[in-house]
C-alpha positions as CSV (number, residue, x, y, z in Angstrom):
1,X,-30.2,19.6,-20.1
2,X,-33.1,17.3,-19.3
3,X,-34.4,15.3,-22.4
4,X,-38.4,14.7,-22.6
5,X,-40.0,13.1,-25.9
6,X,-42.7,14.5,-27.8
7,X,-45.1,12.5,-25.8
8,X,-43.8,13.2,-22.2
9,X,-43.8,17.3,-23.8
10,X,-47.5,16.4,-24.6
11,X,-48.9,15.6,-21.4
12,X,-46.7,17.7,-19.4
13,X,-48.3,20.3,-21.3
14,X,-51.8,19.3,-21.0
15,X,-51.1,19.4,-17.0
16,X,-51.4,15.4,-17.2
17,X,-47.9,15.5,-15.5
18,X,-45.9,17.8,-13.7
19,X,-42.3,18.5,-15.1
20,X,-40.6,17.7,-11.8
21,X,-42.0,14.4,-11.4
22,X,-40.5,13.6,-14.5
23,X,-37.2,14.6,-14.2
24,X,-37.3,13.0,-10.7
25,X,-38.4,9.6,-12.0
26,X,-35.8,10.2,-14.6
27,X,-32.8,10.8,-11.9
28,X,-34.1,7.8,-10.1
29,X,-33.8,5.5,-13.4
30,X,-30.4,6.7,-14.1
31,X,-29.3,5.9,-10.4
32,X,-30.9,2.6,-10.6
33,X,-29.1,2.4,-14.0
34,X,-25.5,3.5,-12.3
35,X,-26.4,1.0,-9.4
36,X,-27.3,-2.1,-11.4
37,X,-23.7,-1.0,-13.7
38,X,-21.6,-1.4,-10.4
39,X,-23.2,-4.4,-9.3
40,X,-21.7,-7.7,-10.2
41,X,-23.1,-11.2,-10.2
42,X,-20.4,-14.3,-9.8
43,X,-20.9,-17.6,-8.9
44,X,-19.8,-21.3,-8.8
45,X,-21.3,-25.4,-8.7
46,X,-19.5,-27.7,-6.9
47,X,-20.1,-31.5,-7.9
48,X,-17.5,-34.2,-6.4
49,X,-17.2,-38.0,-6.0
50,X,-15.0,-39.6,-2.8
51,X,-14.6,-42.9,-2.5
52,X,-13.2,-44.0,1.0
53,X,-11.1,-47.5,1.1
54,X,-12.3,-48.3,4.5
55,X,-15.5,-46.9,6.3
56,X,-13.9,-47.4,9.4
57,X,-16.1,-49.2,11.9
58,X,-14.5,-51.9,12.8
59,X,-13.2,-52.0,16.5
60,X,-12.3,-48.5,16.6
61,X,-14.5,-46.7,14.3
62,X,-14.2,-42.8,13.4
63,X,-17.3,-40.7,12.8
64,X,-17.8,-39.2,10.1
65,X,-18.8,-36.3,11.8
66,X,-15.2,-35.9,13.1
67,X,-13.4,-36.4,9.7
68,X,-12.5,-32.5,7.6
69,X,-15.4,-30.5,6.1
70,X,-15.1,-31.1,2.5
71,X,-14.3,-35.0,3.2
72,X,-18.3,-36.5,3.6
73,X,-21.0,-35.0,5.3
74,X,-22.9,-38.2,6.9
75,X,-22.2,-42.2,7.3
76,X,-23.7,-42.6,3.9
77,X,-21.3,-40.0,2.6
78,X,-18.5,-42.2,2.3
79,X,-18.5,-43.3,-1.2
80,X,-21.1,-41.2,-3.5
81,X,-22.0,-38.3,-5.9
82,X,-22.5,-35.2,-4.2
83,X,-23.4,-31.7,-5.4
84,X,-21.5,-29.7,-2.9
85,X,-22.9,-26.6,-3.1
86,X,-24.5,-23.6,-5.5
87,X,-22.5,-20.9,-4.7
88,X,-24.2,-17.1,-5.4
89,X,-22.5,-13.5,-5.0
90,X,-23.9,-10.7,-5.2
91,X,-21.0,-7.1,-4.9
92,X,-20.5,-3.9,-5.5
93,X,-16.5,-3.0,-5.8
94,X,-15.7,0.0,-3.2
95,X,-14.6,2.7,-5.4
96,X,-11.6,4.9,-4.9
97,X,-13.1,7.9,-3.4
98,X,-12.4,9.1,0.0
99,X,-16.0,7.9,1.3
100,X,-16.2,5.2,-0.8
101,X,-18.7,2.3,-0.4
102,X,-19.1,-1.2,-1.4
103,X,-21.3,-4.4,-0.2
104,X,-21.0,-8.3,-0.8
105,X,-24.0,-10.9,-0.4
106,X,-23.2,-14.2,-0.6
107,X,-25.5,-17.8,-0.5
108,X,-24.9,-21.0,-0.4
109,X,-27.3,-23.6,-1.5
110,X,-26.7,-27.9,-1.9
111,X,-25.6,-30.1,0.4
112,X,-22.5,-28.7,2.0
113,X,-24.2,-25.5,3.1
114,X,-25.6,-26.7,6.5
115,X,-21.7,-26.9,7.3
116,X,-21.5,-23.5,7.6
117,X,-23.8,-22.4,10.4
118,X,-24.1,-18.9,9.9
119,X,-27.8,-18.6,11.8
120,X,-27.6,-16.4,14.8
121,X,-27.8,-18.6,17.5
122,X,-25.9,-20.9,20.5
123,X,-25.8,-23.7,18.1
124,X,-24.3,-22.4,15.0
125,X,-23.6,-25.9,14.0
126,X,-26.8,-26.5,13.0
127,X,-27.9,-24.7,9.6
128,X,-30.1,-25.3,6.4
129,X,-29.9,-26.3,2.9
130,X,-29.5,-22.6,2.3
131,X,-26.9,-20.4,4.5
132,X,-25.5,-17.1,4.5
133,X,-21.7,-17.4,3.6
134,X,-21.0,-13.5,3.9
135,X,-22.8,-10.6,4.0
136,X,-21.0,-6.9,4.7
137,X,-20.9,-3.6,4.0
138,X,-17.7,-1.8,2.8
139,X,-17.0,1.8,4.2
140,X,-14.0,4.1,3.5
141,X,-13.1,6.8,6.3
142,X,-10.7,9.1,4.6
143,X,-7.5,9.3,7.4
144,X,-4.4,9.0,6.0
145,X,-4.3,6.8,2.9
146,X,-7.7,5.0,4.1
147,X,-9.2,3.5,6.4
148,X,-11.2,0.7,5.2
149,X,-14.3,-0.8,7.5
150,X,-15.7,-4.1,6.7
151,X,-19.5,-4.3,8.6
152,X,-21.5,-7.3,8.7
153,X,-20.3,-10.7,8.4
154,X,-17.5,-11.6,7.0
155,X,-14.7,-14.3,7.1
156,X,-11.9,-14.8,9.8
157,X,-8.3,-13.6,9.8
158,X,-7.3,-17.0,10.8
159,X,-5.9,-19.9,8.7
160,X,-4.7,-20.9,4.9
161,X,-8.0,-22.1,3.4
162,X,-11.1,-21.2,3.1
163,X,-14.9,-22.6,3.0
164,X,-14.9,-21.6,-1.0
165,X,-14.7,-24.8,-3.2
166,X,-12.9,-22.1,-6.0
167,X,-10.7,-20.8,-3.6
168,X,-8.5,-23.6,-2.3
169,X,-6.0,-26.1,-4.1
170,X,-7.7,-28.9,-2.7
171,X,-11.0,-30.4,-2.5
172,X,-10.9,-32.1,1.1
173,X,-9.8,-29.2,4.1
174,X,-7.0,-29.4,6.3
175,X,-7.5,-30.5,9.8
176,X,-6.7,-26.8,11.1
177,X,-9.4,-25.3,8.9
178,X,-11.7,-27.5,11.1
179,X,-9.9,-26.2,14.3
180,X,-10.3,-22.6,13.7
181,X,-13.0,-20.2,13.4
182,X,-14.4,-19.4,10.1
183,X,-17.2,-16.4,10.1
184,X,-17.4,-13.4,12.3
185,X,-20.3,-11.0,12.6
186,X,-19.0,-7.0,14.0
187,X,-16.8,-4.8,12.0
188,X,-12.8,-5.1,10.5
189,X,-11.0,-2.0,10.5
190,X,-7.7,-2.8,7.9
191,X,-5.4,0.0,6.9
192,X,-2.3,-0.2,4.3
193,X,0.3,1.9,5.8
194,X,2.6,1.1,2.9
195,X,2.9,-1.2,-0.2
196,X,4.5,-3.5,1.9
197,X,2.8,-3.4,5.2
198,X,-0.8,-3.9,5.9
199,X,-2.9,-4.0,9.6
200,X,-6.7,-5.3,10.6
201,X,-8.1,-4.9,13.8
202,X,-11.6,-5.4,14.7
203,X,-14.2,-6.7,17.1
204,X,-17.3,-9.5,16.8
205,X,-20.0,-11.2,18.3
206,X,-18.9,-14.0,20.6
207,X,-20.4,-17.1,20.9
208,X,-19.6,-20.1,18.6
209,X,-16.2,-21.0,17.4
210,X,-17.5,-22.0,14.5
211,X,-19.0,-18.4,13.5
212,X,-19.2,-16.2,16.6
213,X,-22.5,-14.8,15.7
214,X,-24.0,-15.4,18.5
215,X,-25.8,-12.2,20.5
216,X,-23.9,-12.6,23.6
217,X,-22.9,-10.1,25.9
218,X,-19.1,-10.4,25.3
219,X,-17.4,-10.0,22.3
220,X,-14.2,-11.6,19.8
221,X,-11.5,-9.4,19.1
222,X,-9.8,-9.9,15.7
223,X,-6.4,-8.8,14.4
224,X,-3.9,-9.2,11.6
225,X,-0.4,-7.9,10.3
226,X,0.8,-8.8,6.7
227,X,4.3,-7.9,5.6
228,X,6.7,-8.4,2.4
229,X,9.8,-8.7,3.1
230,X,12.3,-5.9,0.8
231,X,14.4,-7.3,-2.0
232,X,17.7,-6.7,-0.2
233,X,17.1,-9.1,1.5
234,X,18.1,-12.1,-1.2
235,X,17.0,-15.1,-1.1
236,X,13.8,-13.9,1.4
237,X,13.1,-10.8,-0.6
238,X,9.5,-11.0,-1.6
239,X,8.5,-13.2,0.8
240,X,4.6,-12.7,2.9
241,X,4.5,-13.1,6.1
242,X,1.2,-13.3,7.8
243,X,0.0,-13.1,11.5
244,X,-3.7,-13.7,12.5
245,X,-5.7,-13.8,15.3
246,X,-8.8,-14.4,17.1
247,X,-8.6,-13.4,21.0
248,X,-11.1,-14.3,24.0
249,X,-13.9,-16.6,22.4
250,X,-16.6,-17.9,24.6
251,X,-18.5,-21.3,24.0
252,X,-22.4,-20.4,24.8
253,X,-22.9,-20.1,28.9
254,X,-19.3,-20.8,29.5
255,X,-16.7,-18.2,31.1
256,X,-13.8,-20.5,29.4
257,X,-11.8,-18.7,26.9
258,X,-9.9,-19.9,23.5
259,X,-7.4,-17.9,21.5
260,X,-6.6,-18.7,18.1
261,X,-3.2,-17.9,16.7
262,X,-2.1,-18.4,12.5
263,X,0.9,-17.7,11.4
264,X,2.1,-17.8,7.4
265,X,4.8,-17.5,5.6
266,X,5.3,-17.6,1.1
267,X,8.4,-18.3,0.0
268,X,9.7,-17.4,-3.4
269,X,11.6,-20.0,-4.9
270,X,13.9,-20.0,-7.5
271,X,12.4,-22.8,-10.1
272,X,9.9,-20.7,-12.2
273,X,6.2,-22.4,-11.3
274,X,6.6,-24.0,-8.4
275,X,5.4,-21.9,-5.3
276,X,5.6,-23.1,-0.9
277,X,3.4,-21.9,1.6
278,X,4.2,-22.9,5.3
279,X,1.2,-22.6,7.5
280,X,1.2,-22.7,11.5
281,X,-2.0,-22.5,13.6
282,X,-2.5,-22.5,17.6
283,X,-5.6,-22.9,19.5
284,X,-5.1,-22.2,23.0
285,X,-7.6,-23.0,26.1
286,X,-8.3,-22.4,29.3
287,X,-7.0,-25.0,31.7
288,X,-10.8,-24.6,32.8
289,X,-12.4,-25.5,29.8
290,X,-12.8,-28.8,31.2
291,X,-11.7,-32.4,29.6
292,X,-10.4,-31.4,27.0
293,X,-8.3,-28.6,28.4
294,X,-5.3,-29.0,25.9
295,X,-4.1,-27.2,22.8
296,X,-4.1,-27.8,19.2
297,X,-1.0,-27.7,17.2
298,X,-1.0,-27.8,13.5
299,X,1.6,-26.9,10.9
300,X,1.2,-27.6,6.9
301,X,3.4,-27.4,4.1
302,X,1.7,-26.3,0.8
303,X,3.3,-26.8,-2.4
304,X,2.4,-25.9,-5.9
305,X,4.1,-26.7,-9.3
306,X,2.5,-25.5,-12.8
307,X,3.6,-28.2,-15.1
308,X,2.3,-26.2,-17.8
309,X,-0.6,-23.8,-18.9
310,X,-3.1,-26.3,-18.1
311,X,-2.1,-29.1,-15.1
312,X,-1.0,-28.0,-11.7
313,X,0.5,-30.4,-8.7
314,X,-0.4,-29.7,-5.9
315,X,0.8,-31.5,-2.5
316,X,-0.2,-30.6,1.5
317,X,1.5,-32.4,4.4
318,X,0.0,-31.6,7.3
319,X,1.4,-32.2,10.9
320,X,0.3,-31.9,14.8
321,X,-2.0,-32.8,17.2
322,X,-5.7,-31.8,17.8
323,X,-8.1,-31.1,20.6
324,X,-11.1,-29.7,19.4
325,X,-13.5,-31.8,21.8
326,X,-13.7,-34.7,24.3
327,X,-14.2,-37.3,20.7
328,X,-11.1,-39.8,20.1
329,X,-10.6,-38.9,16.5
330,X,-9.5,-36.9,13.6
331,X,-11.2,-33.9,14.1
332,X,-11.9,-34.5,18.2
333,X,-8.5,-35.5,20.3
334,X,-5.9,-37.3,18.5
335,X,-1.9,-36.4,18.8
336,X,0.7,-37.5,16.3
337,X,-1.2,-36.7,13.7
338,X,-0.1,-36.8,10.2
339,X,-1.7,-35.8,6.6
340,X,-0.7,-36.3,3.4
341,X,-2.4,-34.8,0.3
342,X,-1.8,-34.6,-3.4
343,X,-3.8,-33.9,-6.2
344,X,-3.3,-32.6,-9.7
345,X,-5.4,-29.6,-11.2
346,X,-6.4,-29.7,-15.2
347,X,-8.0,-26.9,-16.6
348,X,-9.7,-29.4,-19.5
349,X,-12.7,-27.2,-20.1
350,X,-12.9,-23.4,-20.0
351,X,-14.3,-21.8,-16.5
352,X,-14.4,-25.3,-15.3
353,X,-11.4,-26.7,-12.1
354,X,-11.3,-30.2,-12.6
355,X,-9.1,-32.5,-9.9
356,X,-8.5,-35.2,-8.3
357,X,-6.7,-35.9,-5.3
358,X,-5.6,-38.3,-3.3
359,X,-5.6,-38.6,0.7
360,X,-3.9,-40.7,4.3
361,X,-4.5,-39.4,7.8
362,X,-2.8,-41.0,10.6
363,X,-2.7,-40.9,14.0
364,X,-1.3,-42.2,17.4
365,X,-3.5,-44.1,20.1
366,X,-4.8,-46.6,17.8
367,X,-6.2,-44.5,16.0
368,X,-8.2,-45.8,12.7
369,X,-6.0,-44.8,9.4
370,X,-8.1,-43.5,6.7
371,X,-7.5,-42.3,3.2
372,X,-9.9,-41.3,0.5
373,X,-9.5,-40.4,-3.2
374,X,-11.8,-37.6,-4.6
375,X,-12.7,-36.1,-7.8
376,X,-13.8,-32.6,-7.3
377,X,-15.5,-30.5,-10.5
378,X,-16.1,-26.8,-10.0
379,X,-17.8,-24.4,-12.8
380,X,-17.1,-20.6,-12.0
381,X,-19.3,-17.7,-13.7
């Protein structure tokens, strides 16, 4: 039954106010109430220091611009303070029901967000102080156990690490993170056809490699399988395996194709705390995408070790070669490639990732070597 105080009884009485507005501004309070009850608000601030032994411009300089997101953002980026980026998240879980809905806003705001390039247009290299990192709209379609659609834009089904400063073991990205695509805008149809098999397929805006939100004509198909491998099978049983892809992207005014291909694979091991990842990522181009025609080839090793309830090791090796455009560089054309990472993880202060880590890249052709040490601080809320 609808409950009115003496006051609301009053004037409804009095003919001040009708009974129905009031129980409709009531139901609308109480679904603003249920709204704001499912909505959550999380967060983080990223602050880091890198201090680079060599800027590199000596005979054979590398530009900055070419080095991995998450290393320095300009020249003057090479040694200095740097508050990477205010991170804000806005969601509503999707519910169990057989229609059920959800939606996630995120921002980014600092110095790091211009990396992301989420404007809608041919250069989506180019972006702002403030950027759109993800914004979708969860939808369930009830066939068989659910099918799940993700419509906005969202993140790719490519690669190991992410643009989140919370989400990765390291501070500084691998070089395939730079080679792949990162945001898609269209829609991601994923299905669980059992506990241990999973499928995604979906469509995007072409365009940008970077983002693919671009409104061209043609458009990105997506795609990914995820498998756990059964018990009997030993040594292998519990083990994910991974495929992702990203078929037929465009650059702006160009008929030249690329096709990304990642491939991953975590492998239990038997000491208790230490955890591998191997990683393998394929760009393939046209032989008509002009001078730099060729492939990129990357394959990392990620390792993990929880020395106890507070530190964590943490060590990448990275290997392959890159040809991402016609710049002799990390990041541009370079073969032989080799990275090394390691850095160490102490949970000192509560809601607060504190590391540092320590970095060499090295390549063939004379190639400038350069290593960095950074100390990364990131509060989650």
């Amino acid at each position: 039954m609808m409950k009115m105080n003496k006051w609301t009884m009053a004037l409804a009485a009095a003919g001040v106010v009708s009974l129905s507005s009031v129980a409709q501004a009531q139901e609308a309070a109480s679904g603003a109430e249920a709204l704001a009850a499912s909505t959550t608000l999380s967060g983080y601030v990223s602050t880091s220091y890198t201090m680079n032994e060599s800027d590199s411009r000596g005979a054979n300089p590398v530009p900055a611009n070419s080095l991995p997101q998450g290393y320095f953002r300009s020249d003057q980026d090479l040694n200095k303070f740097s508050t990477d980026v205010f991170s804000l998240t806005l969601a509503s879980a999707q519910g169990a029901g057989e229609y059920a809905t959800g939606y996630t806003v995120q921002l980014w705001a600092g110095d790091a967000a211009n990396e992301i390039g989420t404007n809608d247009g041919d250069n989506a290299n180019v972006g702002g102080t403030v950027e759109l990192m993800q914004a979708n709209i969860d939808l369930r379609l009830p066939l068989g156990t659910g099918l799940n659609l993700k419509v906005g834009t969202f993140g790719t089904t490519v690669g190991a690490e992410t643009y989140d400063y919370n989400s990765n073991a390291f501070f500084t990205r691998s070089f395939a993170f730079n080679a792949e695509p990162t945001h898609h805008t269209g829609v991601l149809a994923s299905y669980q056809v059992n506990d241990s098999l999973s499928v995604a397929v979906g469509a995007a805006n072409d365009g940008s490699a970077a983002t693919n939100s671009s409104n061209q004509g043609g458009k990105t198909l997506l795609g990914s399988v995820s498998y756990t491998l059964p018990d009997s099978l030993g040594p292998l049983g519990g083990a994910d395996l991974y495929y992702g892809t990203v078929q037929g992207v465009q650059a702006a005014g160009s008929d030249d194709e690329t096709d990304y291909h990642y491939f991953s694979a975590s492998v239990p091991l038997p000491v208790e705390g230490l955890s591998y990842m191997l990683a393998w990522d394929v760009v393939e181009k046209d032989a008509g995408v002009g001078v730099n025609d060729g492939d990129t080839n990357l394959v990392g090793h990620y390792l993990s070790y929880a020395v106890n309830d507070k530190l964590t090791a943490n060590l990448r090796y990275e290997t392959g070669n890159i040809n991402t455009n016609n710049t002799a560089g990390f990041g541009g054309n370079a073969d032989g490639v080799e990275s090394l990472t390691i850095g160490l993880d102490y949970a000192l202060w509560e809601n607060v990732t504190s590391r540092i880590e320590w970095r060499e890249d090295s390549a063939d052709g004379g190639i400038t070597d350069q290593e960095v040490v950074a100390v990364n601080l990131v509060y989650s809320f």
